[in-house]
C-alpha positions in Angstrom: 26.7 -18.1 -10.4 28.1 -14.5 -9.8 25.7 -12.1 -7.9 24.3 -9.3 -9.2 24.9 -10.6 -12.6 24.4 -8.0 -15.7 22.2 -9.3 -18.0 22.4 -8.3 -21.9 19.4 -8.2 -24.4 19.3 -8.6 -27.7 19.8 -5.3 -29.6 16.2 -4.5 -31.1 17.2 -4.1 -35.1 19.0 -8.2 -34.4 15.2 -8.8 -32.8 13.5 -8.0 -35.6 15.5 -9.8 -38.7 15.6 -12.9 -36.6 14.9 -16.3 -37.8 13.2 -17.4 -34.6 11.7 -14.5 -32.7 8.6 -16.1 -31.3 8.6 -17.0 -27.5 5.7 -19.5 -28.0 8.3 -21.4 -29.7 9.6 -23.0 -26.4 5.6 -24.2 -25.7 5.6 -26.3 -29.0 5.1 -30.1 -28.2 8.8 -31.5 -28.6 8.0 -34.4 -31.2 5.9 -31.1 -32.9 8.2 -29.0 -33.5 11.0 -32.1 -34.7 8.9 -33.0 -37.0 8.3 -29.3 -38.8 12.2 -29.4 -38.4 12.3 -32.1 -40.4 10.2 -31.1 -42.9 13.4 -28.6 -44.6 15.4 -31.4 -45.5 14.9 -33.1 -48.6 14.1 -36.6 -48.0 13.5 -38.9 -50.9 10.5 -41.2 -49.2 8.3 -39.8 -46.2 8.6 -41.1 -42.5 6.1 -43.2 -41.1 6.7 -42.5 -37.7 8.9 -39.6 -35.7 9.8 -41.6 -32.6 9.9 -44.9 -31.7 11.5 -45.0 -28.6 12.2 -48.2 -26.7 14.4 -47.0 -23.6 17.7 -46.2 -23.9 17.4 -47.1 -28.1 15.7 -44.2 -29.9 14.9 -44.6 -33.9 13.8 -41.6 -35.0 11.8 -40.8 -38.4 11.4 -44.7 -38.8 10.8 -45.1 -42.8 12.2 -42.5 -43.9 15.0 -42.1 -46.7 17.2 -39.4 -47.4 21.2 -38.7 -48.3 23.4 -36.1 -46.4 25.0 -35.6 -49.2 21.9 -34.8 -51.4 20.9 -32.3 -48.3 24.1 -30.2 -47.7 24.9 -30.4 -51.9 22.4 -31.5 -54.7 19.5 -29.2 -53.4 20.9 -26.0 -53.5 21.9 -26.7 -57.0 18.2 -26.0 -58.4 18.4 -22.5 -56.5 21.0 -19.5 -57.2 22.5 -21.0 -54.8 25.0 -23.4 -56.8 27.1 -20.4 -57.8 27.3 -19.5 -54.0 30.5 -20.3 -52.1 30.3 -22.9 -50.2 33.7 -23.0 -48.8 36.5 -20.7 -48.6 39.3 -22.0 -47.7 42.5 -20.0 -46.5 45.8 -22.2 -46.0 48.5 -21.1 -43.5 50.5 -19.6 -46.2 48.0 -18.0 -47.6 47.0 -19.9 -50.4 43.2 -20.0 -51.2 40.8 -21.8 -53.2 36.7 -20.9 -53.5 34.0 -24.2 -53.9 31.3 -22.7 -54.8 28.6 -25.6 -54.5 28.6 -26.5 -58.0 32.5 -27.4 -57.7 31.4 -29.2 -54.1 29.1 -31.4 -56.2 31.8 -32.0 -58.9 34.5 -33.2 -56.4 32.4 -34.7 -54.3 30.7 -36.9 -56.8 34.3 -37.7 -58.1 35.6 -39.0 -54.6 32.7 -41.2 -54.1 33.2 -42.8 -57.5 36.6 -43.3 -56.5 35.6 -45.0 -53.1 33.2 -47.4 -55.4 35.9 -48.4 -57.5 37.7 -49.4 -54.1 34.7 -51.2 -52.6 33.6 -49.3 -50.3 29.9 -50.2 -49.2 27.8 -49.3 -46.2 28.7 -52.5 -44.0 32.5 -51.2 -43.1 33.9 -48.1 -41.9 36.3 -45.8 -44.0 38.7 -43.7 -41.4 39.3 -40.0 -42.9 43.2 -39.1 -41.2 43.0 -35.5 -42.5 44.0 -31.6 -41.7 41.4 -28.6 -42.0 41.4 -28.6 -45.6 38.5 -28.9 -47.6 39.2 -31.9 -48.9 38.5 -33.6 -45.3 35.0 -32.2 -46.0 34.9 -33.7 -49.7 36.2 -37.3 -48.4 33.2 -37.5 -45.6 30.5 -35.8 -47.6 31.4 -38.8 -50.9 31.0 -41.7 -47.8 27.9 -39.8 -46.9 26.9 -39.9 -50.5 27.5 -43.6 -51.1 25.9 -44.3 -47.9 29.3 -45.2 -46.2 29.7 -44.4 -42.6 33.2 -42.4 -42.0 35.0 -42.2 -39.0 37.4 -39.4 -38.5 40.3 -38.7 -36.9 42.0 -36.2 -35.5 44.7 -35.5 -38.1 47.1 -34.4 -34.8 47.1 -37.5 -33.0 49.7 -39.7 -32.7 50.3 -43.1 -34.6 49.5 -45.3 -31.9 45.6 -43.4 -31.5 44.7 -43.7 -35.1 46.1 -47.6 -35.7 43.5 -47.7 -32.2 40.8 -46.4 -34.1 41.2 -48.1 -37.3 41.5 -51.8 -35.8 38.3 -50.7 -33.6 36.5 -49.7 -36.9 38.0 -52.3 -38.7 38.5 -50.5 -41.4 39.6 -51.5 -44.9 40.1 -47.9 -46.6 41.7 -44.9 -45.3 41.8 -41.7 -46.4 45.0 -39.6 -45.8 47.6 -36.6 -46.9 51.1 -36.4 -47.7 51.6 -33.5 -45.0 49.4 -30.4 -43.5 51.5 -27.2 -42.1 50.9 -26.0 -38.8 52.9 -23.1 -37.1 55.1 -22.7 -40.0 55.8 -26.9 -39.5 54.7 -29.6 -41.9 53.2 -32.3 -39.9 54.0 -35.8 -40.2 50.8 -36.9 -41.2 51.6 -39.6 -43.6 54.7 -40.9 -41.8 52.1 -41.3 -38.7 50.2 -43.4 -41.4 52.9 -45.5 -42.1 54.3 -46.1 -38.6 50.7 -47.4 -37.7 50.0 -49.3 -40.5 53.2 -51.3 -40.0 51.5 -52.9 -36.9 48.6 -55.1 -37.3 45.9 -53.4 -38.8 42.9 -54.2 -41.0 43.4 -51.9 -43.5 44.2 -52.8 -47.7 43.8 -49.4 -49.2 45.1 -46.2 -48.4 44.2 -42.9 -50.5 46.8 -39.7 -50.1 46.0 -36.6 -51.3 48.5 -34.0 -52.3 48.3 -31.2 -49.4 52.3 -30.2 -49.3 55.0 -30.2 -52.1 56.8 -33.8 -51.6 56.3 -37.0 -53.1 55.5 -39.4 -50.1 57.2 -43.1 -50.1 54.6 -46.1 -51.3 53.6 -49.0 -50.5 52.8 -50.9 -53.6 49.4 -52.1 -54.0 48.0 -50.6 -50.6 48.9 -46.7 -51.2 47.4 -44.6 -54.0 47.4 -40.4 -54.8 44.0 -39.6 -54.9 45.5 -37.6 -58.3 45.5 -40.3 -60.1 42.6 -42.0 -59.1 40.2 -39.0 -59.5 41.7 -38.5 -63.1 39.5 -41.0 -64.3 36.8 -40.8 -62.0 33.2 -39.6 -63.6 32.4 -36.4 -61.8 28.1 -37.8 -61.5 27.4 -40.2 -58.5 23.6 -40.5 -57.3 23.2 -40.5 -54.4 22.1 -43.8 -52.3 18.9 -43.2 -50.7 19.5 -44.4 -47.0 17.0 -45.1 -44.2 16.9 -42.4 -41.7 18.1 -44.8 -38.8 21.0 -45.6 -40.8 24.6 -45.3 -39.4 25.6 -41.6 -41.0 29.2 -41.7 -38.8 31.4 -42.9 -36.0 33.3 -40.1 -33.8 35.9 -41.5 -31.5 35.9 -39.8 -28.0 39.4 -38.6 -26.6 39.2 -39.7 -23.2 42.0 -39.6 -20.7 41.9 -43.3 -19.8 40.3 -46.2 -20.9 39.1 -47.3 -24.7 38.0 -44.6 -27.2 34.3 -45.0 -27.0 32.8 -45.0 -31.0 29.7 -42.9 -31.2 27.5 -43.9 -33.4 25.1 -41.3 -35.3 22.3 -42.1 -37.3 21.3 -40.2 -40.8 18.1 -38.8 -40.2 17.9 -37.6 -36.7 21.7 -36.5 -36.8 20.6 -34.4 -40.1 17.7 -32.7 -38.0 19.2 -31.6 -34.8 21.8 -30.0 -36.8 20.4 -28.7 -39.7 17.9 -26.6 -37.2 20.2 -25.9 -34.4 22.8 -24.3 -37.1 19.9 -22.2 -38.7 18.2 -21.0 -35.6 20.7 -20.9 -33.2 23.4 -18.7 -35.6 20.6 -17.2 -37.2 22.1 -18.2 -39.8 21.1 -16.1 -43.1 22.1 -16.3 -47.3 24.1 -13.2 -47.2 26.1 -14.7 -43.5 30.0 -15.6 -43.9 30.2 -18.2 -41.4 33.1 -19.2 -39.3 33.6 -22.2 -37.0 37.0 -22.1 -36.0 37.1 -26.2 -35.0 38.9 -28.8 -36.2 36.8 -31.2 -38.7 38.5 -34.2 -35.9 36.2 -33.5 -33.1 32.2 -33.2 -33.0 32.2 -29.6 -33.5 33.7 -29.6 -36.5 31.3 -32.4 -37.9 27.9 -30.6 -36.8 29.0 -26.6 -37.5 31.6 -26.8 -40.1 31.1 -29.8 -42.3 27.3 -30.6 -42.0 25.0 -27.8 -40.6 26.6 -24.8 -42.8 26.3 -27.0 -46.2 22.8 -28.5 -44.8 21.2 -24.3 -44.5 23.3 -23.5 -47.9 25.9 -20.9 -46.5 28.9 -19.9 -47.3 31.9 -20.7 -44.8 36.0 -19.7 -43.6 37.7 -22.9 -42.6 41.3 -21.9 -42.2 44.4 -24.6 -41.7 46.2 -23.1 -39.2 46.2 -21.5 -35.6 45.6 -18.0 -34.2 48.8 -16.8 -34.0 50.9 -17.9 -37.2 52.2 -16.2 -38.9 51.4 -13.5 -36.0 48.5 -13.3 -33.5 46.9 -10.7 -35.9 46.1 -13.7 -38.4 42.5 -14.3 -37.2 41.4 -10.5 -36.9 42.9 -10.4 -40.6 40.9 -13.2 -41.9 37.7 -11.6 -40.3 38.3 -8.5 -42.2 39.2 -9.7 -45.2 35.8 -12.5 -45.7 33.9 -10.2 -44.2 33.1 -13.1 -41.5 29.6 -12.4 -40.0 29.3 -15.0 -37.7 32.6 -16.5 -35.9 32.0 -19.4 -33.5 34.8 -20.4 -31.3 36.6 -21.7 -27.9 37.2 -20.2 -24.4 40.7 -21.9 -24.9 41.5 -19.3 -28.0 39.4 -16.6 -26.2 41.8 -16.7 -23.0 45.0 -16.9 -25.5 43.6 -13.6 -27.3 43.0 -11.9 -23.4 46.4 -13.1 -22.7 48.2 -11.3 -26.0 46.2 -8.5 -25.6 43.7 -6.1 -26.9 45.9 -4.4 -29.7 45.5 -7.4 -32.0 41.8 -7.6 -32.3 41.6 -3.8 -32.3 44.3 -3.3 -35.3 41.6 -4.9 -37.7 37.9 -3.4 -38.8 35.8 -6.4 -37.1 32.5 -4.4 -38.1 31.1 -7.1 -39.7 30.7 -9.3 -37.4 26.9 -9.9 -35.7 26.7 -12.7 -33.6 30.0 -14.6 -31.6 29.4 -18.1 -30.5 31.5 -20.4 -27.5 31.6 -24.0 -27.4 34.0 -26.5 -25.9 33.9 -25.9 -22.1 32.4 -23.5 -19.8 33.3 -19.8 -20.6 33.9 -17.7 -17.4 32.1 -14.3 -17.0 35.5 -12.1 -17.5 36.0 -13.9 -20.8 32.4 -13.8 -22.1 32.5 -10.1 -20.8 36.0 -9.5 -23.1 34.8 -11.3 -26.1 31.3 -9.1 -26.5 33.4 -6.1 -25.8 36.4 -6.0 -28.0 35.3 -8.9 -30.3 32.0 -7.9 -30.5 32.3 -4.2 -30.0 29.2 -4.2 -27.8 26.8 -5.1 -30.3 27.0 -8.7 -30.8 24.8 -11.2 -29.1 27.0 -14.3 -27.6 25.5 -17.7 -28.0 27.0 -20.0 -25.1 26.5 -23.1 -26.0 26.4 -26.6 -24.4 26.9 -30.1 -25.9 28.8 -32.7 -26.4 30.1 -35.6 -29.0 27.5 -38.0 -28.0 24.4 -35.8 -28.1 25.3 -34.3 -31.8 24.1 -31.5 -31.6 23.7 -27.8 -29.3 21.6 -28.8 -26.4 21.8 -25.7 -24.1 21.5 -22.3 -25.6 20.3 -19.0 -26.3 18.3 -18.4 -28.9 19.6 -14.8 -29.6 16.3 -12.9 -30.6 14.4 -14.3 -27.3 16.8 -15.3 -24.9 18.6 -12.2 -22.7 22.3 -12.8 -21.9 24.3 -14.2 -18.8 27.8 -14.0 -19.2 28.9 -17.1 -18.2 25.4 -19.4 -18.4 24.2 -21.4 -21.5 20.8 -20.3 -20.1 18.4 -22.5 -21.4 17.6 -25.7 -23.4 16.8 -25.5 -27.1 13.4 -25.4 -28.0 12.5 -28.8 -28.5 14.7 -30.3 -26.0 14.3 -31.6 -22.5 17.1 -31.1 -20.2 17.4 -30.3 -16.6 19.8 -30.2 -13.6 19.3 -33.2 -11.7 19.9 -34.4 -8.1 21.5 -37.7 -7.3 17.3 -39.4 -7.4 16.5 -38.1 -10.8 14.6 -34.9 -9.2 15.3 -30.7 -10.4 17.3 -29.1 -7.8 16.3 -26.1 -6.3 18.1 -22.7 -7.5 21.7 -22.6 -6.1 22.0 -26.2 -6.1 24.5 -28.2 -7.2 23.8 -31.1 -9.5 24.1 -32.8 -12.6 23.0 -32.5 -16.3 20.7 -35.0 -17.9 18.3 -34.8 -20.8 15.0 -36.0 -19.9 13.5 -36.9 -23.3 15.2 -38.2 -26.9 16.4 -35.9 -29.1 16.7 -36.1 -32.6 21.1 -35.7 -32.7 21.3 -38.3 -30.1 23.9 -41.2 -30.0 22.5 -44.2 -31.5 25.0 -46.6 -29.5 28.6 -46.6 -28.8 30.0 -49.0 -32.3 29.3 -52.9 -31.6 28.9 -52.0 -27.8 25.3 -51.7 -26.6 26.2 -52.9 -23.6 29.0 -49.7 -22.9 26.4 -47.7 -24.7 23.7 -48.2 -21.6 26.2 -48.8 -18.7 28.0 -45.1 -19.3 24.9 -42.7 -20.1 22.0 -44.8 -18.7 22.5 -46.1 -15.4 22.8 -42.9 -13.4 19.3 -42.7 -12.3 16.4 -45.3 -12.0 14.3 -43.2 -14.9 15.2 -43.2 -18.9 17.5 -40.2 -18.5 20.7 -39.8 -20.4 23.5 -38.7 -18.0 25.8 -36.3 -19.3 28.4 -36.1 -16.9 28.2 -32.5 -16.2 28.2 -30.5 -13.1 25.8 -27.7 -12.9 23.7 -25.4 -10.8 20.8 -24.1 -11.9 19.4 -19.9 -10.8 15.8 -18.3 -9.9 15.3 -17.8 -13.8 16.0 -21.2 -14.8 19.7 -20.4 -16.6 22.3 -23.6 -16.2 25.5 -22.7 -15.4 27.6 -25.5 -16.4 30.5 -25.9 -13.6 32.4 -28.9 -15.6 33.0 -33.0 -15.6 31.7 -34.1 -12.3 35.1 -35.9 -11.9 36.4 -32.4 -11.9 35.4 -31.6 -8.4 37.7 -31.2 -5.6 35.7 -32.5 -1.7 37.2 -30.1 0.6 35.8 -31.1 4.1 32.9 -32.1 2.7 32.0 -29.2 0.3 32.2 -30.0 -3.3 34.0 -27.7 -5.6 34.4 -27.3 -9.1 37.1 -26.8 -10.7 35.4 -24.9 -13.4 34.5 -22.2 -10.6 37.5 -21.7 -8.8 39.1 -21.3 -12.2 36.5 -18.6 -13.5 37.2 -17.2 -9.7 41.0 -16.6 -10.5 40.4 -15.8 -14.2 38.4 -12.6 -13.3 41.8 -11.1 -12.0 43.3 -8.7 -14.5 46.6 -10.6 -14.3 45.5 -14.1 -15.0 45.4 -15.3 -18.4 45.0 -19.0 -17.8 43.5 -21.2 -15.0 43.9 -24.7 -14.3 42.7 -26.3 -10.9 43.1 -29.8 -9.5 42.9 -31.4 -6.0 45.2 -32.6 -3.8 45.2 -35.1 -0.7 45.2 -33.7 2.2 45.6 -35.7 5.5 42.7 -33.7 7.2 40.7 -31.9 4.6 40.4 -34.8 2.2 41.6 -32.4 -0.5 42.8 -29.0 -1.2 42.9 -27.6 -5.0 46.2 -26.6 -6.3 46.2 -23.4 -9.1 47.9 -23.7 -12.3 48.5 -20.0 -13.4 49.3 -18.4 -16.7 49.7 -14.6 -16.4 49.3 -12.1 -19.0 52.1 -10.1 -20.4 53.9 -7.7 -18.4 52.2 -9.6 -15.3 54.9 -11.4 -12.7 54.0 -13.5 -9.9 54.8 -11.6 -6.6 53.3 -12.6 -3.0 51.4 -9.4 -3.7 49.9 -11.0 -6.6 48.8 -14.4 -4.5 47.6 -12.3 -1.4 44.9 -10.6 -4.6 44.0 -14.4 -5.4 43.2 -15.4 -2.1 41.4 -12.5 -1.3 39.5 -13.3 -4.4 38.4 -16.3 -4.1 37.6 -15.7 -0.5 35.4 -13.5 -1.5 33.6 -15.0 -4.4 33.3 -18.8 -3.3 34.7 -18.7 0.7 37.4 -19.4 2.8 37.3 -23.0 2.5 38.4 -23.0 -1.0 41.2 -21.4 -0.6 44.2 -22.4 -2.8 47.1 -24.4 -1.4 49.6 -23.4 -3.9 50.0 -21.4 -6.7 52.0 -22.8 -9.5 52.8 -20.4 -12.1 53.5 -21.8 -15.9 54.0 -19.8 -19.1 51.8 -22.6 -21.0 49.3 -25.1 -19.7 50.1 -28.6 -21.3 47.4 -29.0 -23.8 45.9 -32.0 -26.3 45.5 -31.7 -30.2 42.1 -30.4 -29.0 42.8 -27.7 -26.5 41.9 -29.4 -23.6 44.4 -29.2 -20.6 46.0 -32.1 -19.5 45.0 -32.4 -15.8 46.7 -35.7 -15.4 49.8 -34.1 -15.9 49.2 -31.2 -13.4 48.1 -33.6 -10.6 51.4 -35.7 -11.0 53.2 -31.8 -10.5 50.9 -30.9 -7.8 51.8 -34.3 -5.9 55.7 -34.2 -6.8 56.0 -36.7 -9.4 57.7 -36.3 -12.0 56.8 -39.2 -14.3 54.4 -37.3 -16.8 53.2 -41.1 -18.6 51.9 -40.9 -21.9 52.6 -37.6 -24.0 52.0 -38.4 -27.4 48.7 -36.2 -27.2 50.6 -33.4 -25.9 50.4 -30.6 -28.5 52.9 -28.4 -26.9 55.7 -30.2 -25.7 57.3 -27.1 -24.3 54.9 -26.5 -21.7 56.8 -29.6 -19.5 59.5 -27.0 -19.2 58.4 -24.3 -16.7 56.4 -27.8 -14.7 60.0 -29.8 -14.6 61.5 -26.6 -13.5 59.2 -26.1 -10.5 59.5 -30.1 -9.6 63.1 -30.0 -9.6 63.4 -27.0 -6.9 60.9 -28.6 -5.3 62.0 -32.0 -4.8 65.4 -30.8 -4.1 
């Protein structure tokens, strides 16, 4: 927590248009104010009761029926609405196409006719192996209407992770592409699909859209173009009513070792969280033009591109490729040319944009914008400070926002008409939520604290189990404390006005002579140096301290490391943290090895940190190239 830390409010004229501008809103009894949440869906038969909770299973709105499908499509389509774009989608070449959510309905209703005619029904899992292109959304929304669970997966990983997640599933159908571009490359997306699929797998059918110009190779009677099969296909599909405990989708967590854990999220609660969290927390309005930069692969892109933007009826950007193709204006330009009101997106892509510079963003008229969001790991004060300053020109409020693939939905957060602004802190839990910063008995800790995150009460987003693995399911979120808390694995301190700062994964924590550290704050620490684009910090063994943290740096342009430079960075984080932090070494890199995600690969940077040079497993790596600079700096240094 930095000291005397500015605080920003909410500009008055954002105050007074707000969605939620009522402070007794946080007083509401929790199962209250769920329930009146509830209340704007659709749901075809009432509930009967909001919670039955038998700890750690939660069934929420038990007897009640609805459709995701019928929420994020059909009902807007008795409203102006089904003129209104739903999605538009730019590709990296810049191609576009408009769905308004009449066309949504159409293609929709025509892809879940073609899963019927395949056999897909509501006991198996179909896998979705797709890029950001609307059709992804299309393909889950049709198993949504047919009351099919989906699973999808990330259409970067490698071979080896989706034939994992298939067999896990055991999944019969799978719905693919003949390519997606990225960086100016076509991706192998369907050779993946065929290099899995020549192992033992379980599935028999395999549906390719057409995304780039080539004809792929296949396999008779398993592989069909979703051309052909849609040419035939009857573009009206009712939707199945399902009950709101009902298995809506499974998510496959990326974690660094062990089995993918399958998260399972039910239909009615999952429709809830997200639904209200979307259209309070974005203050999210008809005339917005809504931007989740995410990837539809990962939880983010499933609550706040696919679901909670169709569920409130907006109109939303998904774009297919990265922030700096075909140059590192491309996101600015897409802002100016949608008129994007809303943009949420990652510290990762904010640091890359500090790093490049302020000339891009500036080149571009980014007026339109109102409110910025951040989601995917702690942001650090410096970066919150540069994205509300050239991003937001001042104006914007930030929403900082904390959650995670198993709880579904945005658990920590401001609401931006009530809550005033630390950069750097979540602040507080949604309304409606129960979360807290925990000691290692279950108790609060005091302000200045160290401890861990836990949610106190159910929510309505919240894991239903991990897939055909209760067991797993109680053993990794249940068992931390003797009280029905879920355990989220966090790090986090908690200051005299009850914000969270999230400091990162608990395993991320470096025990120097005793005193914890986390890597989160040594890397904000280093970040707030004008040089330092990128921080990465593990921990070392050390024969007397236990561990000592090792710096991973990537430096902005025109920045060069120089003892000069180290001597700053010491004296920085001498000053912000102490002494006994101090770095051991400073390794500098021009790119931090990276998933498909944007998550750095600490497992690589210990084995650089401790001199080996065996890096393992790399097939997750999305930028090979980063190895260089690291092998370079082993190689003088095991010499």
């Amino acid at each position: 927590m930095p000291e005397n830390q500015t605080v920003y409010m909410p500009p008055q004229p954002f105050v007074d248009k707000a969605l939620m501008r009522e402070p007794l809103v946080y007083k509401q009894d929790a199962l209250d104010f769920w329930e009146d949440r509830a209340r704007e869906l659709d749901w075809f038969e009432p509930w009967r009761k909001t919670l039955d909770w038998n700890p750690p299973f939660a069934t929420w709105f038990a007897g009640g029926k609805l459709n995701a499908s019928y929420n994020c499509i059909d009902r807007h389509l008795n409203t102006w609405r089904k003129n209104k774009a739903a999605i538009i989608f730019e590709g990296e070449h810049g191609d576009t196409k408009v769905y308004t959510y009449k066309d949504l309905h159409r293609e929709v209703c025509r892809a879940a006719n073609v899963l019927l005619r395949l056999g897909a029904n509501k006991d198996e899992v179909v896998t979705i192996y797709m890029p950001m292109i609307p059709e992804t959304v299309i393909a889950m929304l049709a198993c949504t209407r047919i009351g099919v669970p989906h699973s999808v997966v990330f259409g970067g990983f490698s071979a080896n992770a989706l034939l994992g997640r298939i067999n896990d599933a055991g999944s019969k159908i799978l719905i693919t592409c003949n390519g997606a571009y990225r960086k100016g490359r076509i991706l192998p997306v369907i050779e993946n699909v065929h290099a899995a699929l020549e192992q033992e797998n379980t599935i028999e059918t395999v549906v390719i859209y057409n995304r780039v110009n080539r004809d792929p190779e296949l396999v008779y009677g398993r592989d069909y173009l979703y051309t052909s099969l849609r040419a035939n296909a009857s573009n009206e599909c009712p939707p199945v009513p399902m009950n709101a405990d009902d298995p809506l989708f499974v998510l496959y967590t990326s974690g660094t070792t062990g089995k993918p854990k399958g998260v399972v999220h039910s239909t009615g609660g999952y429709l809830t969280g997200v639904a209200a969290t979307q259209k309070y927390i974005f203050d999210l309005k008809d005339d917005d033009v809504y931007w989740c930069t995410a990837d539809l692969g990962w939880i983010s892109g499933h609550s706040y591109v696919a679901y909670g933007p169709l569920l409130n009826g907006a109109t939303m950007v998904m774009y297919e490729g990265g922030p700096e193709y075909p140059d590192k204006y491309q996101w600015w330009r897409i802002i100016e040319k949608y008129g994007v009101t809303i943009l949420y997106t990652s510290p990762t892509a904010i640091r890359n944009f500090i790093k490049w510079g302020d000339k891009y963003p500036q080149k571009h008229d980014l007026s339109s914008l109102r409110l910025l969001g951040s989601v995917g790991e702690p942001i650090s004060p410096d970066a919150w400070e540069w994205f509300h300053r050239v991003v937001g020109g001042g104006r914007c409020p930030i929403v900082d926002t904390w959650w995670q693939t198993e709880t579904g939905m945005i658990m920590l957060s401001p609401v931006p008409a009530l809550t005033p602004l630390k950069p750097g802190s979540c602040t507080k839990p949604f309304p409606g939520v129960s979360a807290a910063v925990l000691n290692e008995e279950g108790n609060p800790v005091a302000p200045g604290e160290k401890g861990f995150v836990g949610v106190t009460q159910p929510w309505p987003a919240m894991l239903k189990t991990l897939y055909k693995d209760d067991e797993r399911y109680v053993n990794t979120y249940w068992k931390q404390w003797d009280k029905p808390y879920y355990f989220a694995g966090d790090g986090a301190t908690i200051d005299e006005d009850g914000y969270v700062w999230i400091e990162g994964r608990v395993d991320d924590v470096i025990n120097v002579s005793g005193h914890r550290i986390g890597t989160n704050e040594l890397e904000s620490t280093l970040a707030q140096h004008e040089a330092v684009a990128e921080a990465a910090c593990i921990g070392v063994a050390h024969e007397i301290k236990g561990q000592v943290p090792v710096a991973f740096l990537v430096l902005k342009e025109d920045y060069f490391p120089t003892q000069t430079l180290i001597d700053a960075l010491h004296e920085l984080i001498t000053e912000q943290i102490g002494k006994f932090s101090q770095i051991s070494e400073f390794i500098f890199t021009a790119e931090l090895p990276k998933t498909q995600s944007g998550k750095t690969i600490r497992r690589i940077l210990q084995n650089v940190a401790e001199g080996n040079d065996d890096f393992g497993d790399i097939t997750t790596l999305a930028n090979p190239d980063s190895l260089e600079d690291l092998r370079k700096y082993l190689g003088n240094k095991l010499l």
